[in-house]
C-alpha positions in Angstrom: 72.0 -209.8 -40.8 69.4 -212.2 -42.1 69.5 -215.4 -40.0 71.1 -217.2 -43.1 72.3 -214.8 -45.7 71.3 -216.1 -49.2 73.3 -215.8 -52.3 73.7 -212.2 -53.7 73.0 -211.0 -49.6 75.9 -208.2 -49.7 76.0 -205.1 -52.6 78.9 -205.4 -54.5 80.2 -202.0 -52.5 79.2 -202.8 -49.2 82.9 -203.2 -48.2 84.1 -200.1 -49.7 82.4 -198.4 -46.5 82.4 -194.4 -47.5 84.1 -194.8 -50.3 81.0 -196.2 -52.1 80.0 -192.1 -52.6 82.5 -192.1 -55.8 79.9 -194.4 -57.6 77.9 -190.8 -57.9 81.3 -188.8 -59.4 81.0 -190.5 -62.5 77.6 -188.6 -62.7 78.3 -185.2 -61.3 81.8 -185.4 -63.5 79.8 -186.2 -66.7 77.6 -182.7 -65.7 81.0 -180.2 -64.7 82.7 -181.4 -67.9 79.8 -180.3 -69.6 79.4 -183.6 -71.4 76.0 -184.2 -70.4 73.4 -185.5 -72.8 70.3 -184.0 -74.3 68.3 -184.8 -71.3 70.8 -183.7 -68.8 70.8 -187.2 -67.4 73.3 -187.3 -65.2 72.3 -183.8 -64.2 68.6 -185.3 -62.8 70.2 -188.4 -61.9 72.6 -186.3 -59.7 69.4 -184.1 -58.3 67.0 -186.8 -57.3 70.1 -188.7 -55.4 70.2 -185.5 -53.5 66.0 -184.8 -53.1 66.2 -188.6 -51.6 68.7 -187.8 -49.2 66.5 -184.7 -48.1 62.9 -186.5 -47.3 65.2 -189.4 -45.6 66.8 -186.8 -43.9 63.3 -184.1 -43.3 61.3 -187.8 -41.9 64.2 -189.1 -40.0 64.2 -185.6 -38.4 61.0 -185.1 -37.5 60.7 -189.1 -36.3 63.3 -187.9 -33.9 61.5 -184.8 -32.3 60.0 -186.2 -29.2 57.5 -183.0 -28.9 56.0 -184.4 -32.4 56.0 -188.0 -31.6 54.9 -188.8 -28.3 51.6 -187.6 -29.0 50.9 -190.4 -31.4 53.4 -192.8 -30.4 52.8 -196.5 -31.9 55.3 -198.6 -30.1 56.4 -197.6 -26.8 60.3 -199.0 -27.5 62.7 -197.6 -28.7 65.9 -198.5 -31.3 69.5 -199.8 -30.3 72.8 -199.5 -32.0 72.7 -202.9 -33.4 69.4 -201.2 -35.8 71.8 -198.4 -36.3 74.5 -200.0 -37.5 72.8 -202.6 -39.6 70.4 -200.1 -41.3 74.0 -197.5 -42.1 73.7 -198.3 -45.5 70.0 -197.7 -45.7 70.6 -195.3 -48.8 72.4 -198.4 -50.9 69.1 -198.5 -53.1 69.7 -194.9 -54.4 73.2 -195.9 -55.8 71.8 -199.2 -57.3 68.6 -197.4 -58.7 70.8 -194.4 -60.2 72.9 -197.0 -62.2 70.4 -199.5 -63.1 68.2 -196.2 -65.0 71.1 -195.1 -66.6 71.9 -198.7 -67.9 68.4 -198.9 -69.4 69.1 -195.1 -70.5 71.5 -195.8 -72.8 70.2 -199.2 -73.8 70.6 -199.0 -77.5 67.9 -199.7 -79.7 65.5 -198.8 -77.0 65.6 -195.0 -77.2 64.7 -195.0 -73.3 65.4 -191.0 -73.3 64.3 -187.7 -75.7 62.0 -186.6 -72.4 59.7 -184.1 -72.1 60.3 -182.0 -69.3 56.3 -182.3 -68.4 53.4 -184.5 -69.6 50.3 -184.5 -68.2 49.1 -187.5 -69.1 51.9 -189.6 -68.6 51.4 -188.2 -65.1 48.6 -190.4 -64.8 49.7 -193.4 -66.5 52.8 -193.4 -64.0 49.9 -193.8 -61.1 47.8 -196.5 -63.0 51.0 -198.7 -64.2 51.7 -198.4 -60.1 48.2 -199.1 -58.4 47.6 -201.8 -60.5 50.4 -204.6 -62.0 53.6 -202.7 -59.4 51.4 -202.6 -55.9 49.7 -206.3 -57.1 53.1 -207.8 -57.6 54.8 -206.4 -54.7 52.3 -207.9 -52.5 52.6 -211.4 -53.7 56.8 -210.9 -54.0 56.1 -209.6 -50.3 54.5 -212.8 -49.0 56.9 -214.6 -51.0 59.9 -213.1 -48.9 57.8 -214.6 -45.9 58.1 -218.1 -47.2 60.9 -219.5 -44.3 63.2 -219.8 -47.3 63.3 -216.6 -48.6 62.8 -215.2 -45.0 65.6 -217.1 -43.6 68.0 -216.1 -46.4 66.8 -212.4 -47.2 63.6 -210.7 -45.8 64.8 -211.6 -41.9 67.5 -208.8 -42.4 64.6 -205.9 -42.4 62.3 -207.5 -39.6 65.5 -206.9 -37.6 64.2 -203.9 -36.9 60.8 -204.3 -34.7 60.5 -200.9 -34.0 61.2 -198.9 -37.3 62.3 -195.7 -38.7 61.6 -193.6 -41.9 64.8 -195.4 -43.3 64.3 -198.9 -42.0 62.2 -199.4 -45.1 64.5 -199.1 -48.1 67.0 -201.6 -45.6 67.2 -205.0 -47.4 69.7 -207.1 -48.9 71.0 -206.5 -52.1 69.0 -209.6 -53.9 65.8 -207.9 -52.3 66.4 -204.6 -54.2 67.5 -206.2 -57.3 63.6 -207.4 -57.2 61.8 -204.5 -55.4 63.7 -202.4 -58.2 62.8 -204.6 -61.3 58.8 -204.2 -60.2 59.1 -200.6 -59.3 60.9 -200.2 -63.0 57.2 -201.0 -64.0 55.7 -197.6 -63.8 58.8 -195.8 -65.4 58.6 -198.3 -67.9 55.1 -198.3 -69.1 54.6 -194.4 -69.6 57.5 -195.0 -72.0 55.6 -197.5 -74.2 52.8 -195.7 -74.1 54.7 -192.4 -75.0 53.8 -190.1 -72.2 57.3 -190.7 -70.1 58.7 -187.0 -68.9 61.5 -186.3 -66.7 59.2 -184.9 -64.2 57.8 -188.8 -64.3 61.2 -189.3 -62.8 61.6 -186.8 -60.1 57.2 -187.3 -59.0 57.6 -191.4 -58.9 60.7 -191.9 -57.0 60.7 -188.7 -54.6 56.9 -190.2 -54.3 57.9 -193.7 -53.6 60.5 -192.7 -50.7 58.0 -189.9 -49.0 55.6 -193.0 -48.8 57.7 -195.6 -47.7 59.0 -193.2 -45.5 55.7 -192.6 -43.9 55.2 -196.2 -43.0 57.8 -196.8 -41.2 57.2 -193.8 -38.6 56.6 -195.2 -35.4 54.1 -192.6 -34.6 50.5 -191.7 -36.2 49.8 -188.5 -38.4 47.8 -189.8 -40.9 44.5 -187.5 -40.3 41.4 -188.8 -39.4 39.6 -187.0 -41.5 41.1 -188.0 -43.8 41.0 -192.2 -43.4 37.0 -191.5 -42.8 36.9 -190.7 -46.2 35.0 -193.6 -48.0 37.1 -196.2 -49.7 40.3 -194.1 -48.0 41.8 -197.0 -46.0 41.7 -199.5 -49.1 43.8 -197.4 -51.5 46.6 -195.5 -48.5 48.3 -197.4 -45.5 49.3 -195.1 -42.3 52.2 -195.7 -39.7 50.5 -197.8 -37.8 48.9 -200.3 -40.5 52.5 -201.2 -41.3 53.9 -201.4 -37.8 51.2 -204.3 -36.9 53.5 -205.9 -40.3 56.7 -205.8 -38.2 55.5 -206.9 -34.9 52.5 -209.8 -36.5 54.7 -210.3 -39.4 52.3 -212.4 -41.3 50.0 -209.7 -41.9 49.7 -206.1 -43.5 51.9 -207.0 -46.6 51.1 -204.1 -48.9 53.3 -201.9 -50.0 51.1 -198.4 -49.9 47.4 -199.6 -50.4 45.7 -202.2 -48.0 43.9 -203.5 -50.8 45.1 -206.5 -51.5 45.3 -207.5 -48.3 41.6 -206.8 -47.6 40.7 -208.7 -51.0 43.4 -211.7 -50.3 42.5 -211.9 -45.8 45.7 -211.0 -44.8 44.4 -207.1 -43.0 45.6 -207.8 -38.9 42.0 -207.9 -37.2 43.4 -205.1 -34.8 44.3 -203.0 -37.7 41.5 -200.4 -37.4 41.6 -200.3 -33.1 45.3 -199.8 -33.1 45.0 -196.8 -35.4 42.4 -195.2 -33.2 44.9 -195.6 -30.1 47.4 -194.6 -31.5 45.8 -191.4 -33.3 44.7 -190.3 -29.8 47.5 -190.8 -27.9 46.7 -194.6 -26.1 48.5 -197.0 -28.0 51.7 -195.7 -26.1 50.7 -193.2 -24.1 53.4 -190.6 -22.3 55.1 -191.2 -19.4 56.6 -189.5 -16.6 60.6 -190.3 -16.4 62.0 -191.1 -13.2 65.4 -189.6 -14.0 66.7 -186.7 -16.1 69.6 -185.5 -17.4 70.1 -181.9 -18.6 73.3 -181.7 -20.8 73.8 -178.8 -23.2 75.7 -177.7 -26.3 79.5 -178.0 -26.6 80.9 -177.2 -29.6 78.5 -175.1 -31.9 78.6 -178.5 -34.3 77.9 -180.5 -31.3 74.2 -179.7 -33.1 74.8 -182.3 -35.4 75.3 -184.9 -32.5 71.3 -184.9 -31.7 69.7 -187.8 -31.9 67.3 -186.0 -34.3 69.8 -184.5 -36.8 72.6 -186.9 -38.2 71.6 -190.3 -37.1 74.5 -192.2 -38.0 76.6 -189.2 -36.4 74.8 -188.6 -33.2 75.4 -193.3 -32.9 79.0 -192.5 -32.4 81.7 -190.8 -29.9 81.3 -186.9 -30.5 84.1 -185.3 -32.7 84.3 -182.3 -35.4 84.9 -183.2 -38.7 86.3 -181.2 -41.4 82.6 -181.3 -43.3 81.0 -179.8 -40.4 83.0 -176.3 -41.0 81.0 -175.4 -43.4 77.7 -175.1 -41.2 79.3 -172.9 -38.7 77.6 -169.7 -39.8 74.2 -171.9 -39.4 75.3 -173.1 -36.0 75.9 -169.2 -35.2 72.0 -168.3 -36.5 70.7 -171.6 -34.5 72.4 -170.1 -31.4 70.7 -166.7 -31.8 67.2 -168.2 -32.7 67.7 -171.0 -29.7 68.6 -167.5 -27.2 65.2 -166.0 -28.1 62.8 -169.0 -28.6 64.6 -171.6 -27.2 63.4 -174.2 -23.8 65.1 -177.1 -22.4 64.0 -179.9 -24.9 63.8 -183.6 -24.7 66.8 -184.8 -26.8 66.4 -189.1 -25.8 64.4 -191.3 -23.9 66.1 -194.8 -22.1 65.3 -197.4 -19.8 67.3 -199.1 -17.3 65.0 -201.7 -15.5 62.2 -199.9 -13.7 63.5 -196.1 -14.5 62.2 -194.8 -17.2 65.1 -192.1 -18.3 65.6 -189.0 -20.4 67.9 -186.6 -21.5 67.0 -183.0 -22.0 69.3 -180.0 -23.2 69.6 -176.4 -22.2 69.2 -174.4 -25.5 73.0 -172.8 -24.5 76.4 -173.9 -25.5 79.5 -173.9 -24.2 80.7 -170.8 -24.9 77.4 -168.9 -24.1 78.4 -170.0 -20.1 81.5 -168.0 -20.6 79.8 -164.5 -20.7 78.0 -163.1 -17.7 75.2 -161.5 -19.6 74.2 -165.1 -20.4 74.1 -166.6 -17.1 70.5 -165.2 -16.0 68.6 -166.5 -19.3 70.5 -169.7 -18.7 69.5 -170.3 -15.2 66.1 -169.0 -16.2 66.5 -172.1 -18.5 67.6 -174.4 -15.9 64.9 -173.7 -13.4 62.1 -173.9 -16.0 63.3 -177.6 -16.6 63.8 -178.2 -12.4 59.9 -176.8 -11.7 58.2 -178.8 -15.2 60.0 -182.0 -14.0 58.8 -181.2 -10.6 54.8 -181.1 -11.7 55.8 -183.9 -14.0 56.6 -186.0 -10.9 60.3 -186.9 -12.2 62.1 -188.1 -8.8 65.6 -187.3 -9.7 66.7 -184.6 -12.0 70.5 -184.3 -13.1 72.4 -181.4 -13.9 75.1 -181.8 -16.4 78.6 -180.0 -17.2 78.7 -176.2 -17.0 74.8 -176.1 -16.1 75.8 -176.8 -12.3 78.9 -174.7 -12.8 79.9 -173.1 -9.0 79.6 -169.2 -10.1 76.7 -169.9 -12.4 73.9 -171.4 -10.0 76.2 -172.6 -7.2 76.5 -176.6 -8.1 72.3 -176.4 -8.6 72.3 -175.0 -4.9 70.6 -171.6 -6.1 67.2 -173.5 -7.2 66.7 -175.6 -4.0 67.2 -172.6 -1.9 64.8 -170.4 -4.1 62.2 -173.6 -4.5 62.8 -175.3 -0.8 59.5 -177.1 -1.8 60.7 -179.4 -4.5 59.7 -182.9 -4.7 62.3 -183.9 -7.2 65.7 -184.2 -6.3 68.2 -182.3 -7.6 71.8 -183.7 -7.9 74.5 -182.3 -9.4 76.6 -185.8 -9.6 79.9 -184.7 -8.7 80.0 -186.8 -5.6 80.2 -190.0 -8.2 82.7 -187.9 -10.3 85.0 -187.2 -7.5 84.8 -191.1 -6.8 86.0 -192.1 -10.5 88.5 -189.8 -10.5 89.7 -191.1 -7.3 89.7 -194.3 -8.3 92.2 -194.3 -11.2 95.1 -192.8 -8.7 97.3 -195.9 -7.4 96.3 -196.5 -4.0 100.5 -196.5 -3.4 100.8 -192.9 -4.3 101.8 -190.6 -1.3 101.6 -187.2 -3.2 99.4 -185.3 -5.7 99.8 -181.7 -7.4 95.6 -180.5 -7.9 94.8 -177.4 -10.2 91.2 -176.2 -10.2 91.9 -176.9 -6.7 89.6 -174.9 -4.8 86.5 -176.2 -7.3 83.5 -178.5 -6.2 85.9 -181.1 -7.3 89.1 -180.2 -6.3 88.1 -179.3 -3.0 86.3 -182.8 -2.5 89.4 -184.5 -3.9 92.1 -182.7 -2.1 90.4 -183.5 1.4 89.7 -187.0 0.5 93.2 -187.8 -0.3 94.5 -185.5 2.9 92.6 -187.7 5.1 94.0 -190.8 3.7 97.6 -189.9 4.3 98.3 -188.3 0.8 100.1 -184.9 0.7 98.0 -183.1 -1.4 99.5 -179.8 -3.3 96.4 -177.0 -4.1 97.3 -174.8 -7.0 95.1 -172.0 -6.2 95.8 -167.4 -6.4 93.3 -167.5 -3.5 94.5 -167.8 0.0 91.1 -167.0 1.4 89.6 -169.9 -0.6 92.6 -172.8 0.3 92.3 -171.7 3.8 88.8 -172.0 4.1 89.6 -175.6 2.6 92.3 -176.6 4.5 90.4 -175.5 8.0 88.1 -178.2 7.0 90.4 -181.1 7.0 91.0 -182.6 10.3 93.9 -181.8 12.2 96.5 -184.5 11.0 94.8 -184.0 6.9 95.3 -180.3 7.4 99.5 -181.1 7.9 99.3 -183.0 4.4 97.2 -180.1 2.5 100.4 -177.4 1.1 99.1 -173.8 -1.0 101.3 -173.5 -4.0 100.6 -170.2 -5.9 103.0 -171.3 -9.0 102.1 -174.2 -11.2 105.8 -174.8 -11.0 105.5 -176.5 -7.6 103.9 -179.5 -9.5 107.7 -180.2 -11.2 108.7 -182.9 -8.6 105.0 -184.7 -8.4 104.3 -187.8 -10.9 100.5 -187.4 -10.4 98.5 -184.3 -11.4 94.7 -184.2 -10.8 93.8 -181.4 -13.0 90.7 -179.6 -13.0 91.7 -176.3 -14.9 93.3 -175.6 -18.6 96.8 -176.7 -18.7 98.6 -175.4 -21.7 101.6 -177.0 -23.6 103.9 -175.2 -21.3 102.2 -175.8 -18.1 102.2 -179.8 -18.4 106.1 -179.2 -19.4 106.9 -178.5 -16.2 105.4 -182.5 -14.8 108.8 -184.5 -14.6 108.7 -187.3 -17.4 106.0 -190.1 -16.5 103.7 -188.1 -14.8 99.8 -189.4 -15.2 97.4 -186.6 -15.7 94.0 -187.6 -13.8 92.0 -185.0 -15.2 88.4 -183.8 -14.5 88.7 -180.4 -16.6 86.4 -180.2 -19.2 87.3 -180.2 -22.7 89.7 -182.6 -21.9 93.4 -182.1 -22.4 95.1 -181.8 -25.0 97.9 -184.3 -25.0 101.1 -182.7 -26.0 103.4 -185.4 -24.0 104.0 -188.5 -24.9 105.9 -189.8 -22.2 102.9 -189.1 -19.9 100.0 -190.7 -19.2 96.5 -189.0 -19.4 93.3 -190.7 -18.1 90.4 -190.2 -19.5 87.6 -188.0 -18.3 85.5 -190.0 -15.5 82.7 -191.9 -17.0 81.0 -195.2 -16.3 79.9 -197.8 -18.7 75.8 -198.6 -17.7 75.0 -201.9 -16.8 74.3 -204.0 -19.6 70.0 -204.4 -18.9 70.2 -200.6 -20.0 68.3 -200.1 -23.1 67.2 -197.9 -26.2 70.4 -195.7 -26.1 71.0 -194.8 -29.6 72.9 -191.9 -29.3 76.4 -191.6 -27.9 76.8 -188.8 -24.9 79.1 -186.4 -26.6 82.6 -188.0 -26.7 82.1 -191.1 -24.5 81.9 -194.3 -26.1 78.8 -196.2 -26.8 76.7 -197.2 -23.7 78.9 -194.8 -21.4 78.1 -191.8 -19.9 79.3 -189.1 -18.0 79.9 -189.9 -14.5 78.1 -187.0 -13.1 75.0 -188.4 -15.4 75.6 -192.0 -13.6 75.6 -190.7 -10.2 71.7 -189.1 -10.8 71.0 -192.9 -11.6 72.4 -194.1 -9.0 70.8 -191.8 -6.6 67.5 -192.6 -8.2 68.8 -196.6 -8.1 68.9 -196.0 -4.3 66.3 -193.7 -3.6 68.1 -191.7 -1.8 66.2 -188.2 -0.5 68.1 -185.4 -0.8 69.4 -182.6 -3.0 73.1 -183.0 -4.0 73.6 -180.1 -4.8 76.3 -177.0 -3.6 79.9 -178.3 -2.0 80.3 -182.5 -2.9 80.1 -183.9 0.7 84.1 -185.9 0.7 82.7 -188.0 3.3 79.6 -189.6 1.0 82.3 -190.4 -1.5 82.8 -194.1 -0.7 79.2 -194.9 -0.4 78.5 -193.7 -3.4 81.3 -195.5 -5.5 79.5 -198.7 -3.3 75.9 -197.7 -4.4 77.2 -197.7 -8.3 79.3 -200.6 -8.3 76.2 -202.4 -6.6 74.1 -201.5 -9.2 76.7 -202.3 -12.3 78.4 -199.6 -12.9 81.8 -199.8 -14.6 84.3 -197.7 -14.7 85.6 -196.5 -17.6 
């Protein structure tokens, strides 16, 4: 929001949320009812709405892909959710652009249409009616909007956003547009008057227009040197970081694609030409080592379109398939395959919570690759790749997430510190933190539990927790060998409160069920009405009672000096996090020296609750 919204602030559909996508069916139902006009109007207007969505989508992308960015970095910050939510209806100017061309279209009198599919010379003219009266009036307009009246009421709104994106610069207020459009009418207009206006004029300016505005607000350099040494080169094209000095000096750099006006009117930032050359070779935000990683992998095979660097709007909220996802199945199935040949552990986002520095890698694996045997080698060969590169990197703590730390995959991480007993950086498969949070959401009054997945990392860890604290504790498990090896653990007195039960039906008297395997409809049938569901299995249940309680899977909410997450982790809400992914921060918090790795330690359990809630954890 602009610090006070001026009149006309808000587009006339900006509360119709979604919905605002009919204003294009009027177009695409003029071109299926085959009542298009001679120029297939709504047929081009219809295409270039969708070629805009593509270089938003193709720059937003690539802005995204830390392994192209960080080379060239510009500002070493990074974006919130407040930037993402404001700049959601980034693509507003589309709408308003397709419907203010049509008006003028079908102006009559005019006779604003007859087009040419291709003219050469009004090619030309398009560019001249722009470098000269269009880039001229945009810059004064543009230091007009930086007049504290304007500013305060309007042009505030897009200086939100200090560190930008390829989107951030088509984000204004609706009054804004109404003007940016009516000067960028200029060179559509004067090819017209001058009779060389084609349609290609249409698809070359505006498709032009966004791939340049686009490349300004990158927040990384990739605007070739040799090229910017070419004489005269840096008076008539701007680069990403010419118009990043504009939104962190603000009173400078106010062209829109050609510095020169500011050169000829003194408003060029004096660092203009230094911060280029750092940030073309790498110093102007130079790469860093994280302290703490995180390596999470695919879920779902749409789960693709939850990273950061593919649906940004998507990726900004709690993880879910939607119905228009099905479609891309059968790419998600080719990106699997390609990912299984070619694919590494990638960086997927980059955080800060006060003096770590954090990231978030992925395996190239999903869910249901962990399933198969065959897989397990190239995914551990995956895994350890990331463990040794973060170990030459330097990271201190690196955290292994879901089914990458999975007991018969790699042995809770164990496998890797065994075959590298050198390792520097820690390796820590969180479920010490994870057993805490689910321990924590059972009633301290409760004198009996009913635990499937029982002989897991987690159950295990759970069941001798609560045996030691007076709680009978019921271990669904087919494997005597496996519950006996557990219950010879507990102490004497625990090992009278730990019972094997080979039948899920010995769970029909017990209100509490700590669930760590599958239950189907007819498994949680047999819990008596009332019963709470403290689950750690993962995809959580599905809830087919309603007079039972389910819990959600353990997460923590990071303390609130966290910063630059932009990108929700998979289903948990906004600023939470998994708590295994919590309890690799919190060992790096308290720089603590060993691996956590192999069978969760029951007996660190409390300190490490105490070490999260010290540091401001909360659980969710």
């Amino acid at each position: 929001m602009a610090t006070n919204p001026g009149v006309l602030y808000k587009f006339p559909w900006e509360d119709m949320g979604n919905y605002k996508y009919l204003l294009f069916v009027p177009f695409a139902a003029t071109v299926l009812s085959g009542n298009d006009d001679a120029d297939n109007w709504s047929a081009h207007i219809c295409t270039i709405a969708a070629l805009r969505y593509i270089v938003a989508q193709v720059f937003t992308s690539i802005s995204r892909i830390h392994n192209i960015t960080e080379r060239t970095k510009i500002q070493d910050k990074g974006i919130n959710y407040e930037q993402i939510d404001r700049e959601d209806n980034w693509d507003d100017y589309i709408i308003l652009q397709a419907y203010v061309m049509t008006a003028v279209h079908h102006l009559p009198y005019l006779g604003y249409g007859g087009f040419p599919i291709y003219n050469n010379a009004g090619l030309w003219q398009v560019l001249w009616w722009h470098v000269g009266p269009t880039e001229f009036v945009y810059y004064w307009l543009h230091r007009a909007l930086h007049h504290k009246f304007l500013y305060s009421r309007y042009h505030s709104h897009h200086h939100a956003s200090f560190v930008t994106e390829p989107i951030t610069g088509s984000v204004h207020p609706f009054m804004e547009h109404l003007m940016y459009t009516a000067n960028f009418a200029i060179p559509l207009l004067g090819p017209f008057f001058q009779g060389g206006a084609s349609v290609s004029m249409f698809y070359a300016y505006l498709l032009g227009f966004d791939v340049m505005n686009a490349i300004g607000h990158c927040n990384f350099e990739f605007v070739p040197r040799w090229l910017m040494s070419i004489p005269g080169m840096k008076y008539l094209i701007y680069t990403p970081t010419y118009h990043s000095l504009h939104h962190s000096r603000v009173h400078t750099n106010f062209c829109l694609f050609m510095p020169i006006y500011d050169h000829m009117f003194g408003t060029v930032h004096k660092t203009t030409d230094t911060l280029y050359e750092k940030a073309i070779t790498g110093q102007a935000a130079p790469k860093t080592t994280p302290d703490v990683v995180f390596v999470g992998h695919g879920t779902n095979l749409v789960s693709l379109f939850h990273l950061p660097f593919v649906f940004r709007s998507f990726s900004s909220r709690p993880f879910e398939p939607k119905w228009w996802l099905a479609p891309f199945w059968p790419l998600c199935v080719v990106v699997m395959f390609v990912m299984r040949v070619f694919g590494k552990v990638f960086v997927s986002d980059k955080h800060r919570l006060r003096h770590l520095k954090m990231e978030t890698w992925v395996t190239p694996a999903w869910a249901i690759q962990f399933f198969f045997k065959s897989q397990w080698n190239f995914i551990n060969s995956k895994i350890e790749e990331a463990i040794l590169e973060a170990d030459a990197a330097g990271v201190k703590v690196l955290g292994l997430g879901a089914l990458n730390k999975n007991e018969a995959l790699n042995g809770g991480g164990k496998l890797f510190v065994d075959k590298h007993p050198n390792l520097k950086t820690r390796v820590v498969h969180g479920n010490t933190l994870t057993a805490a949070a689910v321990l924590k959401k059972i009633p301290s009054n409760v004198k009996e539990v009913f635990v499937t997945g029982a002989t897991s990392k987690l159950g295990r860890a759970i069941s001798l927790y609560l045996a030691e604290r007076g709680v009978k504790v019921t271990m669904l498990t087919g494997s005597t060998e496996r519950f006996q090896k557990i219950h010879d653990e507990a102490s004497s007195k625990a090992q009278k409160l730990i019972v094997h039960a080979t039948k899920i039906e010995a769970g029909a008297n017990c209100k509490d069920w700590i669930v760590g395997k599958f239950c189907s409809e007819k498994d949680q049938a047999i819990a008596p009405s009332g019963t709470t569901f403290h689950q750690f299995v993962v995809p959580p249940l599905q809830e087919f009672r309603s007079d039972c309680v389910y819990t959600d899977l353990p997460a923590f909410a990071l303390p609130g000096d966290t910063k630059y997450f932009k990108t929700c982790e998979m289903t948990m809400e906004r600023g939470c996090v998994h708590a295994c992914h919590a309890g690799a921060v919190v060992h790096a918090l308290e720089g603590w020296d060993f691996h956590e790795v192999g069978a969760i330690d029951h007996t660190r359990i409390d300190q490490t609750w105490d070490a999260a809630i010290k540091h401001g954890m909360v659980l969710k």
